[in-house]
N, C-alpha and C positions, 0 to 999 in steps of 0.2 A: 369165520375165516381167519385162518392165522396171520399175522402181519409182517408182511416179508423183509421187514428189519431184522426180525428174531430165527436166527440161525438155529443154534445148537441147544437153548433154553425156550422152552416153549410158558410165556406166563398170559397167554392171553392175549386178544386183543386191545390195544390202548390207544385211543384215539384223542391226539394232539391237537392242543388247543387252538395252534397256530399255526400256519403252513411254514413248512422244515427247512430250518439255513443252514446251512456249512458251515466250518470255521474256514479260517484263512488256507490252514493245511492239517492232514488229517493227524486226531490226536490217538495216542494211545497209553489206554490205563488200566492198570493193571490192579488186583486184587492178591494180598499175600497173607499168609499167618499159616499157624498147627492146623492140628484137627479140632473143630467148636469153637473157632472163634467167633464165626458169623459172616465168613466171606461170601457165601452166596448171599444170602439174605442183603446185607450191604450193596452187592454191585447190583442185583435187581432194583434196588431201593433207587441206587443211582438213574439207572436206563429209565426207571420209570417219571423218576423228575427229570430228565434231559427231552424224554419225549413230550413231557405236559411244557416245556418251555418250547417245542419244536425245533430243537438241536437235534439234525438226522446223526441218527446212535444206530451201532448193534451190541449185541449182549454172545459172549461164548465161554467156553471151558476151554481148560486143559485139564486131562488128556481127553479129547473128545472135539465136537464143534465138528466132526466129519465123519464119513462112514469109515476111513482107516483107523480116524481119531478115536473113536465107541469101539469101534472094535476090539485094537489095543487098551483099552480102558476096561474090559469088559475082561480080558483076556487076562490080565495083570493083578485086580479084582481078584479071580479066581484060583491063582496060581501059587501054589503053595512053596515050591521050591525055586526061586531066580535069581541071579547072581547082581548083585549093585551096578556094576557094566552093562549087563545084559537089563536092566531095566529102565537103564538112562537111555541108553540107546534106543529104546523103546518108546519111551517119551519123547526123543527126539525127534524120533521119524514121521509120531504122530505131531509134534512141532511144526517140521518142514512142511505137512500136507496143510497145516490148519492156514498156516503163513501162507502160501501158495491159494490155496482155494477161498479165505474168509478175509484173513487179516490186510494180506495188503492190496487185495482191490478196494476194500471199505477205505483204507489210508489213500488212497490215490482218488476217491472219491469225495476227499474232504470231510469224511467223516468219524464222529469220535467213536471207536473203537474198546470195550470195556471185556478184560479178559480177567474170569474166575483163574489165578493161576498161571504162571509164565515162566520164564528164563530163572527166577530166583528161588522160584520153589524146587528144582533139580540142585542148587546150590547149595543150600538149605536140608533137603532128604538125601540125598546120595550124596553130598560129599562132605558136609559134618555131619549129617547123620549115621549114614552110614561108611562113611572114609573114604571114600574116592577122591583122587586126586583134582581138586579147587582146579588148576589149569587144564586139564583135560575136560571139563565139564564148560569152562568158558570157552574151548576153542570149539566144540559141538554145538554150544548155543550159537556162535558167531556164525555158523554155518549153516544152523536150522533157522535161524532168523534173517539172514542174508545179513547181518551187522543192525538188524532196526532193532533199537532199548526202547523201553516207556517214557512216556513223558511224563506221566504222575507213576510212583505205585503207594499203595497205601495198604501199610503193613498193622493188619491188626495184632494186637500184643497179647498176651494174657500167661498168667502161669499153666503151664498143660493141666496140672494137677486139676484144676479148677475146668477147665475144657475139655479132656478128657471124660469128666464126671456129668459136663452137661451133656455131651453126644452120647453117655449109655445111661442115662436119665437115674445114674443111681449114684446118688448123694455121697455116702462113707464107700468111694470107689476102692481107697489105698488102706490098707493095713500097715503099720509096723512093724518086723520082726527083726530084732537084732540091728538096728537100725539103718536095718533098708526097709525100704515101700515095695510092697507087694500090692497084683491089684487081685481084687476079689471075685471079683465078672471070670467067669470060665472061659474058655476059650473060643468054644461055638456061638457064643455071645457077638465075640468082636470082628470087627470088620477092618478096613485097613488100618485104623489107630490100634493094632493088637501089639505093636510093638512095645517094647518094657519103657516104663517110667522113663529112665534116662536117655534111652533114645530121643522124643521128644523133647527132653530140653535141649539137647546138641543141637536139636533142630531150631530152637529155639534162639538157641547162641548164635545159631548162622544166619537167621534172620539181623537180629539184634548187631551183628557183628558186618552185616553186607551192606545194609543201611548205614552205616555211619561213614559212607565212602561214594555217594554220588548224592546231588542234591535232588536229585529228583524223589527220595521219599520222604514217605508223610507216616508218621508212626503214631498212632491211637492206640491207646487205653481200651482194652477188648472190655475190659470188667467192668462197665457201668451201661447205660439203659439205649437201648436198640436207636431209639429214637434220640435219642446226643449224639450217636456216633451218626448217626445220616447225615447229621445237621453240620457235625464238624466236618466230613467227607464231601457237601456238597460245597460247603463256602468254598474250601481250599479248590475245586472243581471249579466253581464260580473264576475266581481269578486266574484260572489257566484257560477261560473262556474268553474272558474281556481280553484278555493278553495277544489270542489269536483271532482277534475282529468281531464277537458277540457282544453286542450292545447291551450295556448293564443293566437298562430297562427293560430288553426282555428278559433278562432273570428274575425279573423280580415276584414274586406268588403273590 
């Protein structure tokens, strides 16, 4: 039977050691980086140690966590021709629906809220990545989320070049020529990271560059072992726990 915490990710069912307390008020955290850093793999990691301590958690995506949400994700996926406007907007809407249907009855329910994906990843791909204007992408957010920000987000970091190469599992991804990088993978190969090398650093830069302006994130070192990053992810998790009324001794494994 599935477990009706789990929305939009389906990993099973996980049975909690302990019966499920709330925090004080509901939190929400968010999951950011490129493509291959390991954001899903991480915030599953999370939901699943929040559930073995019996902090009532959900787990979702963006773009996705809804049937508008899959849909437009599905649709976007496949779309070969769409305008940077025309796809933020897109994201947005499925934004609005996810925030309306998942996110903020779980926040009014005092529960901590763990989202693959949010408000910074549009900041970040549409507008240094692709140059859409930074204020017009913040007043869309403000509106698809009704004004509610994260309370953690944790931005994993890494050189694309290096993550890129992990998600198409082939090593000497980039070539030299003339001293630009070219990538070697054909085109029917790639999936949404088909964009050129330097897109994803832009994107990168606007990670890098969004983060250094609210205290709310938490910036990790993508490039070193699955299991350090859980561990630093959960501490800093840990004290934003005890903060809103979880008992440090239930944290403890």
């Amino acid at each position: 039977m599935k477990n009706s915490n789990q929305h939009s990710l389906d990993f099973g069912d996980i049975a909690p050691k302990l019966e499920k307390i709330n925090v004080k008020k509901g939190l929400l955290i968010t999951f950011e980086g490129g493509e291959g850093v390991g954001k899903s793999t991480q915030a599953n990691n999370l939901y699943q140690q929040l559930e073995k301590y019996g902090v009532d958690s959900i787990i979702t995506q963006e773009p996705g966590g809804s049937l508008l949400g899959n849909s437009i994700r599905k649709w976007i996926k496949s779309s070969g021709n769409i305008s940077p406007l025309s796809e933020t907007l897109l994201f947005e809407a499925a934004r609005s629906q996810i925030m309306t249907e998942i996110i903020m009855p779980a926040l009014k329910q005092n529960k901590v809220v763990i989202v693959d994906r949010f408000i910074d990843s549009t900041i970040s791909y549409q507008g240094f990545g692709h140059g859409l204007d930074i204020e017009v992408i913040n007043k869309l957010n403000k509106i698809a989320t009704k004004n509610i920000t994260p309370d953690l987000t944790i931005l994993l970091d890494i050189d694309p070049e290096i993550a890129l190469s992990r998600v198409s599992n082939q090593t000497d991804l980039f070539t030299e020529e003339k001293n630009i990088k070219k990538r070697v993978d054909s085109e029917n190969q790639r999936r949404f990271e088909q964009s050129p090398l330097e897109f994803h650093k832009k994107v990168r830069e606007g990670y890098l560059s969004t983060s250094k302006n609210e205290k709310r994130w938490y910036v990790i070192n993508a490039n070193q072992k699955s299991d350090d990053i859980s561990k630093l992810i959960l501490d800093i998790t840990k004290k934003l726990l005890i903060k809103n009324g979880v008992s440090e001794i239930r944290l403890e494994d």
